[in-house]
N, CA, C and O atoms as a GROMACS GRO file, in nm:
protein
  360
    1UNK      N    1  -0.320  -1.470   1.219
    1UNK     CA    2  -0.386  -1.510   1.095
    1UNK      C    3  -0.422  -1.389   1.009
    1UNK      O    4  -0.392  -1.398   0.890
    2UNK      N    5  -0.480  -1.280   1.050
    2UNK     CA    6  -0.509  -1.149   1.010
    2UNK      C    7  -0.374  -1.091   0.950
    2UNK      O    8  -0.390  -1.024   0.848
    3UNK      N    9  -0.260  -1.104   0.992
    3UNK     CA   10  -0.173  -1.050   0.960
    3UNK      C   11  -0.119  -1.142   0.785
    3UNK      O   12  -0.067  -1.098   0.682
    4UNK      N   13  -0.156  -1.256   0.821
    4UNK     CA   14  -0.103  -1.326   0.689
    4UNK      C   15  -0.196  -1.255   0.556
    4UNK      O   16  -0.154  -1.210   0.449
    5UNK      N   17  -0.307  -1.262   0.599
    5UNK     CA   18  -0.404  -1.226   0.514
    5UNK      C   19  -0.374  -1.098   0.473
    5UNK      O   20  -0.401  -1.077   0.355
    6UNK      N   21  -0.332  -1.014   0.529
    6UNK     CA   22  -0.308  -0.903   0.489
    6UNK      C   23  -0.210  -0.860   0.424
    6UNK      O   24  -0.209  -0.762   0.349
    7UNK      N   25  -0.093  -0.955   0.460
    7UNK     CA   26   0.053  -0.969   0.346
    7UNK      C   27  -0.029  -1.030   0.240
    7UNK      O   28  -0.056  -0.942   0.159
    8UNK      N   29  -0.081  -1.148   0.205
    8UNK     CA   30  -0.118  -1.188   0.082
    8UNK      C   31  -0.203  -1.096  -0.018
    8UNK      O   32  -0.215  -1.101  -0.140
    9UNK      N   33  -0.253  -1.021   0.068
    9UNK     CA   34  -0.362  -0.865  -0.006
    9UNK      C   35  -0.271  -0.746  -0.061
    9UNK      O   36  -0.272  -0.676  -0.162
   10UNK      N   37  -0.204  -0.754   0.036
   10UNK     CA   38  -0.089  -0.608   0.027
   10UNK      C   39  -0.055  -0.662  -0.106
   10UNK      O   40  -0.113  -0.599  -0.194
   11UNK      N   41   0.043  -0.790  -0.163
   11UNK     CA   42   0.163  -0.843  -0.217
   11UNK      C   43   0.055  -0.862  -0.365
   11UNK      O   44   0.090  -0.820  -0.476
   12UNK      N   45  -0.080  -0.930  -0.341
   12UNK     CA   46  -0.177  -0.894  -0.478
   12UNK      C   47  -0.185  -0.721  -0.526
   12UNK      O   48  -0.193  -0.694  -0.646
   13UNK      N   49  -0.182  -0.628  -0.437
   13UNK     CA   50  -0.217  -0.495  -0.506
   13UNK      C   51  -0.046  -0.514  -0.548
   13UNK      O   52  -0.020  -0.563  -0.659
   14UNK      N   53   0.043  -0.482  -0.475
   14UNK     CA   54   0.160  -0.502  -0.563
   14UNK      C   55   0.191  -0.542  -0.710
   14UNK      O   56   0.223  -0.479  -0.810
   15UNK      N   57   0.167  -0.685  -0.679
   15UNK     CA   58   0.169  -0.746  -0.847
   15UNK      C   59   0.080  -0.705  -0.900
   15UNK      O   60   0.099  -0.696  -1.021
   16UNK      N   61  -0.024  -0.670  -0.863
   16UNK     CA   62  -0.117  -0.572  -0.998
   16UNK      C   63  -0.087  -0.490  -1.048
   16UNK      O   64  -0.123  -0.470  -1.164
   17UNK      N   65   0.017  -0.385  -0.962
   17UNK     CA   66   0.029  -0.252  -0.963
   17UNK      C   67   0.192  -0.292  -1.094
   17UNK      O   68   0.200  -0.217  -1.191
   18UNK      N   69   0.269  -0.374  -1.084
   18UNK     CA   70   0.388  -0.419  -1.121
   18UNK      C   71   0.496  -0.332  -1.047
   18UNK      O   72   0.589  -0.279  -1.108
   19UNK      N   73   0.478  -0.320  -0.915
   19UNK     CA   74   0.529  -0.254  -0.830
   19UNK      C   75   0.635  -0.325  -0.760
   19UNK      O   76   0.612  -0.446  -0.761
   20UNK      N   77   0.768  -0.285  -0.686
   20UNK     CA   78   0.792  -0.391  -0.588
   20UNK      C   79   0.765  -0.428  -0.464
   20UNK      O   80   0.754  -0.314  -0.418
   21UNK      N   81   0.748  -0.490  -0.382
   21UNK     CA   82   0.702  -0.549  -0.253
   21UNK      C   83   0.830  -0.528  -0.149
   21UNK      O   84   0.944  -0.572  -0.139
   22UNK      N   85   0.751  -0.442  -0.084
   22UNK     CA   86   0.855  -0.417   0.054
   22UNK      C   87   0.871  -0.521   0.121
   22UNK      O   88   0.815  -0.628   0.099
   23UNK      N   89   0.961  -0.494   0.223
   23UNK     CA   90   0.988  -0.633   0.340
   23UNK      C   91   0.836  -0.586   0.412
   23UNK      O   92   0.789  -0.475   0.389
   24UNK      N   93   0.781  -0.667   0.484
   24UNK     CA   94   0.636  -0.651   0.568
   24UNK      C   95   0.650  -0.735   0.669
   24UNK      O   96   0.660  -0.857   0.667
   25UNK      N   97   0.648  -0.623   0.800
   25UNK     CA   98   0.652  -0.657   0.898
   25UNK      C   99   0.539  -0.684   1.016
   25UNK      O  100   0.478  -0.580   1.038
   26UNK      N  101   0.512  -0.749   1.064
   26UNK     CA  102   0.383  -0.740   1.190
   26UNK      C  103   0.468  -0.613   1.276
   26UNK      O  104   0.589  -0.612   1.300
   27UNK      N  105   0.353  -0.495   1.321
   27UNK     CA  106   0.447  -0.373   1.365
   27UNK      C  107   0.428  -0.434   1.526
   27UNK      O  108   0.333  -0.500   1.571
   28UNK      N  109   0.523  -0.400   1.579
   28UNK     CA  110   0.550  -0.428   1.752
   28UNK      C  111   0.493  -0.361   1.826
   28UNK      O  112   0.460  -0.386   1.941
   29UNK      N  113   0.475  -0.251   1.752
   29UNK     CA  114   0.384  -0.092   1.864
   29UNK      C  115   0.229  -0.084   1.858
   29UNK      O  116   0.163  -0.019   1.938
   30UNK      N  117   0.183  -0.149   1.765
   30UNK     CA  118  -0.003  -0.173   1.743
   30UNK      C  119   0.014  -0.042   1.618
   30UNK      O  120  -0.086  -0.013   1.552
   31UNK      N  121   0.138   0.025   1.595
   31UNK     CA  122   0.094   0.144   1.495
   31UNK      C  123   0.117   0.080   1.329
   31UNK      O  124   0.166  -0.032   1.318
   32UNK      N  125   0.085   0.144   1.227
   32UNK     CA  126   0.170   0.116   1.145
   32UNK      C  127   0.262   0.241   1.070
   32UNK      O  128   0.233   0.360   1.066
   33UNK      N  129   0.393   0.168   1.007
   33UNK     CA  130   0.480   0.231   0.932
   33UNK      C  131   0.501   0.194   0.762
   33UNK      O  132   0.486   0.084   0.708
   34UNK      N  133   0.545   0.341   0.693
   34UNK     CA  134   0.551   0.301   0.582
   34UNK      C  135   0.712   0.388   0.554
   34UNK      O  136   0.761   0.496   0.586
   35UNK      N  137   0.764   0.239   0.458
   35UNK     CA  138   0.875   0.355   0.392
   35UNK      C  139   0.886   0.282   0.234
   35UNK      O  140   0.808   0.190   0.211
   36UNK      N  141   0.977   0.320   0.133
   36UNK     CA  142   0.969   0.294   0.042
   36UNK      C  143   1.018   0.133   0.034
   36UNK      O  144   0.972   0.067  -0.059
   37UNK      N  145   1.062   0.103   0.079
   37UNK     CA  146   1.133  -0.062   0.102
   37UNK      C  147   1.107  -0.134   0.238
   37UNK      O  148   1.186  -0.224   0.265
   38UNK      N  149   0.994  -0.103   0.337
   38UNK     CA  150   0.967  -0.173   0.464
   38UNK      C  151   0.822  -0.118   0.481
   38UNK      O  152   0.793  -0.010   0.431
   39UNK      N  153   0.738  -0.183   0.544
   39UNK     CA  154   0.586  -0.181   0.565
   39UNK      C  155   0.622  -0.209   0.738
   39UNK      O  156   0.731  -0.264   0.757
   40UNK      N  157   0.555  -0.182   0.839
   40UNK     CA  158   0.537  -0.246   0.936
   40UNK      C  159   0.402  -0.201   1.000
   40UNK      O  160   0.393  -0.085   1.040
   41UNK      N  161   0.264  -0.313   1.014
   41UNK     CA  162   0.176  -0.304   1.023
   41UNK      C  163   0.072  -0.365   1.104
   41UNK      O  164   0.074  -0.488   1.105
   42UNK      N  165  -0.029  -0.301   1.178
   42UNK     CA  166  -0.056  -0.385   1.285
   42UNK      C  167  -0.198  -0.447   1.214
   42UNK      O  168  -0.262  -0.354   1.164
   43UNK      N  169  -0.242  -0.537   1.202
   43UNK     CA  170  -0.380  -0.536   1.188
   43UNK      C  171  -0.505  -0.564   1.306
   43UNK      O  172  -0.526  -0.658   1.382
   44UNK      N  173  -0.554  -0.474   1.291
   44UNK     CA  174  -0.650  -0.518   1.434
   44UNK      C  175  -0.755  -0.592   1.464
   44UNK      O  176  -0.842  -0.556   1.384
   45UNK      N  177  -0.801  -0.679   1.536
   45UNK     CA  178  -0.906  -0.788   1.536
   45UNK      C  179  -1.031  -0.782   1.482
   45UNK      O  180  -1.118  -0.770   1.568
   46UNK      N  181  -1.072  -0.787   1.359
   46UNK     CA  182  -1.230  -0.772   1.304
   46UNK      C  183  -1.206  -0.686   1.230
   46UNK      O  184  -1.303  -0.635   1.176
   47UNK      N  185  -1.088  -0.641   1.201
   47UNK     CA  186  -1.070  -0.550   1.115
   47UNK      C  187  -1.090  -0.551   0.951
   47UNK      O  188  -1.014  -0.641   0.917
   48UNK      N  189  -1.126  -0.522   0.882
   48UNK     CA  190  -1.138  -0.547   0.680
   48UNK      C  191  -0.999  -0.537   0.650
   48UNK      O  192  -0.941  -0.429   0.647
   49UNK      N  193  -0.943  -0.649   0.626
   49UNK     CA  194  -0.830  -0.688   0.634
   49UNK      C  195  -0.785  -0.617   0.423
   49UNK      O  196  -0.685  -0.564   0.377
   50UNK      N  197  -0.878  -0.645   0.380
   50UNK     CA  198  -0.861  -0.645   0.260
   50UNK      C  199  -0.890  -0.464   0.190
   50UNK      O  200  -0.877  -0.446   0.068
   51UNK      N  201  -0.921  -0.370   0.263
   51UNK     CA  202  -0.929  -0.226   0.299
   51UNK      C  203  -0.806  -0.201   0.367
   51UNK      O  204  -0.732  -0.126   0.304
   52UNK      N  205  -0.767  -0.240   0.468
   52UNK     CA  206  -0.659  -0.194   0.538
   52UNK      C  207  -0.536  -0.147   0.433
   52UNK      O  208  -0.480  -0.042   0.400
   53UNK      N  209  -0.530  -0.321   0.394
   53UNK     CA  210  -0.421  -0.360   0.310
   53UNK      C  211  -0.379  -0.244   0.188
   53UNK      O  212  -0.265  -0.206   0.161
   54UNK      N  213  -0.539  -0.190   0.110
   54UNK     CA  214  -0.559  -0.082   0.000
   54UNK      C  215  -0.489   0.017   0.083
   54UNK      O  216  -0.372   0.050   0.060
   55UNK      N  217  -0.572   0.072   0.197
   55UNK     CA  218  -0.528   0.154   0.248
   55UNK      C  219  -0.368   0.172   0.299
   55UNK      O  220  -0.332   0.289   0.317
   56UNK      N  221  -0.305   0.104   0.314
   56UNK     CA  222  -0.165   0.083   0.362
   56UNK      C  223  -0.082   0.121   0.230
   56UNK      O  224   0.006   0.206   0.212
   57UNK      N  225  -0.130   0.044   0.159
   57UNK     CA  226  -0.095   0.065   0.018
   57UNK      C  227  -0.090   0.184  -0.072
   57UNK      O  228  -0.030   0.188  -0.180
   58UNK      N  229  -0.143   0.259  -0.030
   58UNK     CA  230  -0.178   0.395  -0.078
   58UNK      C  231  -0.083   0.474   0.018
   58UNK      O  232  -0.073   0.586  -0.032
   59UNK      N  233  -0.028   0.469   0.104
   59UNK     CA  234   0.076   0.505   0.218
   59UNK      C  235   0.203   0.474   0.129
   59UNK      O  236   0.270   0.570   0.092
   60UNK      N  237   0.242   0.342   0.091
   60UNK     CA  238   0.353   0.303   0.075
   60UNK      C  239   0.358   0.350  -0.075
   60UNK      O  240   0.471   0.340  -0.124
   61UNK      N  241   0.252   0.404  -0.165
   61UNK     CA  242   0.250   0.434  -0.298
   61UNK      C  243   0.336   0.569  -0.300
   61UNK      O  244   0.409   0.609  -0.390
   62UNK      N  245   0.306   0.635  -0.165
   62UNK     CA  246   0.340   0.784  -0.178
   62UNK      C  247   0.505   0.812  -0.104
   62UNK      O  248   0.585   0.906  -0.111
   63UNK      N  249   0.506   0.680  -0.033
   63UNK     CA  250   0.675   0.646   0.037
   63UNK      C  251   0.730   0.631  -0.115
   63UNK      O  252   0.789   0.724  -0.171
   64UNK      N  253   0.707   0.516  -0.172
   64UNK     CA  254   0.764   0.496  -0.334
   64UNK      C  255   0.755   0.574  -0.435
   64UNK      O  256   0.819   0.548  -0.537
   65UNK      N  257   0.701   0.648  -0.429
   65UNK     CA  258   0.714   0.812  -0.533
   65UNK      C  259   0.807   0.898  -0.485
   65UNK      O  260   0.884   0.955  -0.562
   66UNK      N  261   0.810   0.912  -0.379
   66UNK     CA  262   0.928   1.003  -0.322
   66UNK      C  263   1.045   0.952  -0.344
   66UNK      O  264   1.138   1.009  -0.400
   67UNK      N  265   1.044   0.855  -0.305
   67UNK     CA  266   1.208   0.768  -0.274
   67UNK      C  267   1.252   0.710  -0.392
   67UNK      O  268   1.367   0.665  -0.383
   68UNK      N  269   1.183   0.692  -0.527
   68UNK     CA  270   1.240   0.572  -0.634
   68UNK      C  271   1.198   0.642  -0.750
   68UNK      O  272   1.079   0.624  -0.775
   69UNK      N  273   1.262   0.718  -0.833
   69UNK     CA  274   1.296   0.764  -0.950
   69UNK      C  275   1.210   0.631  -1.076
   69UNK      O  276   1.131   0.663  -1.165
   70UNK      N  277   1.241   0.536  -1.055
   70UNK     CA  278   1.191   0.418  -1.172
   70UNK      C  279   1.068   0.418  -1.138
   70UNK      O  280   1.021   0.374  -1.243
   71UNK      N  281   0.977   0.434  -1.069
   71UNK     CA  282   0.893   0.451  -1.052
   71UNK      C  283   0.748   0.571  -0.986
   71UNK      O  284   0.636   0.542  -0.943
   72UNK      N  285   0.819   0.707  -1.006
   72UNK     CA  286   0.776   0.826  -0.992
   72UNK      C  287   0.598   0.837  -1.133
   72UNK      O  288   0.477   0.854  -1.115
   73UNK      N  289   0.695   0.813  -1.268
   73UNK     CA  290   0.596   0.816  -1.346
   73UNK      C  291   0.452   0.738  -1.326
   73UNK      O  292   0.341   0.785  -1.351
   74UNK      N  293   0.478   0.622  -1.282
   74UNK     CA  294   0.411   0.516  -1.340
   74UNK      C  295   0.291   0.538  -1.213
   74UNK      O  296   0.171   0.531  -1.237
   75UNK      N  297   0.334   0.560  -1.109
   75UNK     CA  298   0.259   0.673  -1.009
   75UNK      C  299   0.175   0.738  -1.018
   75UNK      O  300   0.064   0.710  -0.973
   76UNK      N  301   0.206   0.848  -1.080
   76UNK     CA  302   0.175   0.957  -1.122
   76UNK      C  303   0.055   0.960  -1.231
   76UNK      O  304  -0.044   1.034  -1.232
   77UNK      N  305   0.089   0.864  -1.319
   77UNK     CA  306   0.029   0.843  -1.402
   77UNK      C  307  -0.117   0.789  -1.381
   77UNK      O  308  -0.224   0.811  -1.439
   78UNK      N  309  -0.074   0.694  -1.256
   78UNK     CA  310  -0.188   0.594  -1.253
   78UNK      C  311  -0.342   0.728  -1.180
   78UNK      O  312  -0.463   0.731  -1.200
   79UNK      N  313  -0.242   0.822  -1.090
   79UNK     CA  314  -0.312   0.903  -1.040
   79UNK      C  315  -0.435   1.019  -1.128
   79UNK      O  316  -0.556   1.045  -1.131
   80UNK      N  317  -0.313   1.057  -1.185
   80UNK     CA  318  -0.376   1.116  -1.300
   80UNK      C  319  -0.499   1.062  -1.346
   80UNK      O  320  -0.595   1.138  -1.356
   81UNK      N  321  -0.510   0.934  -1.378
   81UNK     CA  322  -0.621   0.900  -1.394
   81UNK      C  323  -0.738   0.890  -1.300
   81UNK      O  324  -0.844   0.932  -1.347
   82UNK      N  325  -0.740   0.856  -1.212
   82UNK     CA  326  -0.802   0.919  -1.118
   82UNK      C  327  -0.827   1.033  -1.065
   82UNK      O  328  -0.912   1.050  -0.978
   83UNK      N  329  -0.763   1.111  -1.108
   83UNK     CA  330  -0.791   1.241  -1.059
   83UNK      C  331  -0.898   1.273  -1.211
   83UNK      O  332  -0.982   1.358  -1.182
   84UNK      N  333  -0.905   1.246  -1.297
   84UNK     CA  334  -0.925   1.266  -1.476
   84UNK      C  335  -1.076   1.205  -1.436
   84UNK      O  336  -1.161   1.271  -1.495
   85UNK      N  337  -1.150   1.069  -1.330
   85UNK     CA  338  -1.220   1.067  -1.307
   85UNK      C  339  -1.396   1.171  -1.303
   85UNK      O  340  -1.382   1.283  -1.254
   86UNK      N  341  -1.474   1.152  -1.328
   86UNK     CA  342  -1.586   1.249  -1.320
   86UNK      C  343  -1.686   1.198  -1.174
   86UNK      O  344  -1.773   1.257  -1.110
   87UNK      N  345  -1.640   1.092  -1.166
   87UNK     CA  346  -1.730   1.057  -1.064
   87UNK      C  347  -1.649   1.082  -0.929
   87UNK      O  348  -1.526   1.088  -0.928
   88UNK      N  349  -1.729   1.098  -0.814
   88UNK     CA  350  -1.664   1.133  -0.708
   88UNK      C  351  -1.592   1.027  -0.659
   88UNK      O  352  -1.661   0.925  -0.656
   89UNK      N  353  -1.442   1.007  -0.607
   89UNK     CA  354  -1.348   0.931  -0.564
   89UNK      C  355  -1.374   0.914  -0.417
   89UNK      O  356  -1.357   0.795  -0.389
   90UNK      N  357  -1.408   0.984  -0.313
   90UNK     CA  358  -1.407   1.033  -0.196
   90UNK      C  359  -1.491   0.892  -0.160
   90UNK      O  360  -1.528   0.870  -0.044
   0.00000   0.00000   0.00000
């Protein structure tokens, strides 16, 4: 159930982001993986399913900057602003 929840979280920052959505896998090893076109992810019991998901996401942001030219800028950009931030991010 945790795992659904966490595709439906992942696949919302996506469409926010107007990003595309990797294949997403439940990972087999308890670890997770990121690449620019596959997620595989474990979620763990009691876990903040809806943090993870950010967090995973921020993994696969930096797989998809490397690997995909159409979307390097839009990246970059979004970062920039955050980094342009005054308040602490941390």
């Amino acid at each position: 159930m945790d795992f659904e929840i966490f595709k439906k979280e992942f696949i919302d920052i996506c469409a926010a982001w107007r990003i595309p959505i990797p294949h997403i896998h439940e990972s087999a090893d308890f670890s997770n993986h990121t690449s620019a076109t596959d997620i595989h992810v474990y979620v763990e019991p009691g876990e903040d399913v809806a943090f993870h998901a950010a967090h995973i996401f921020g993994h696969y942001l930096c797989d998809l900057h490397g690997d995909n030219e159409k979307y390097q800028d839009k990246i970059a950009n979004r970062i920039a602003r955050w980094a342009t931030q005054k308040e602490e991010i941390a």
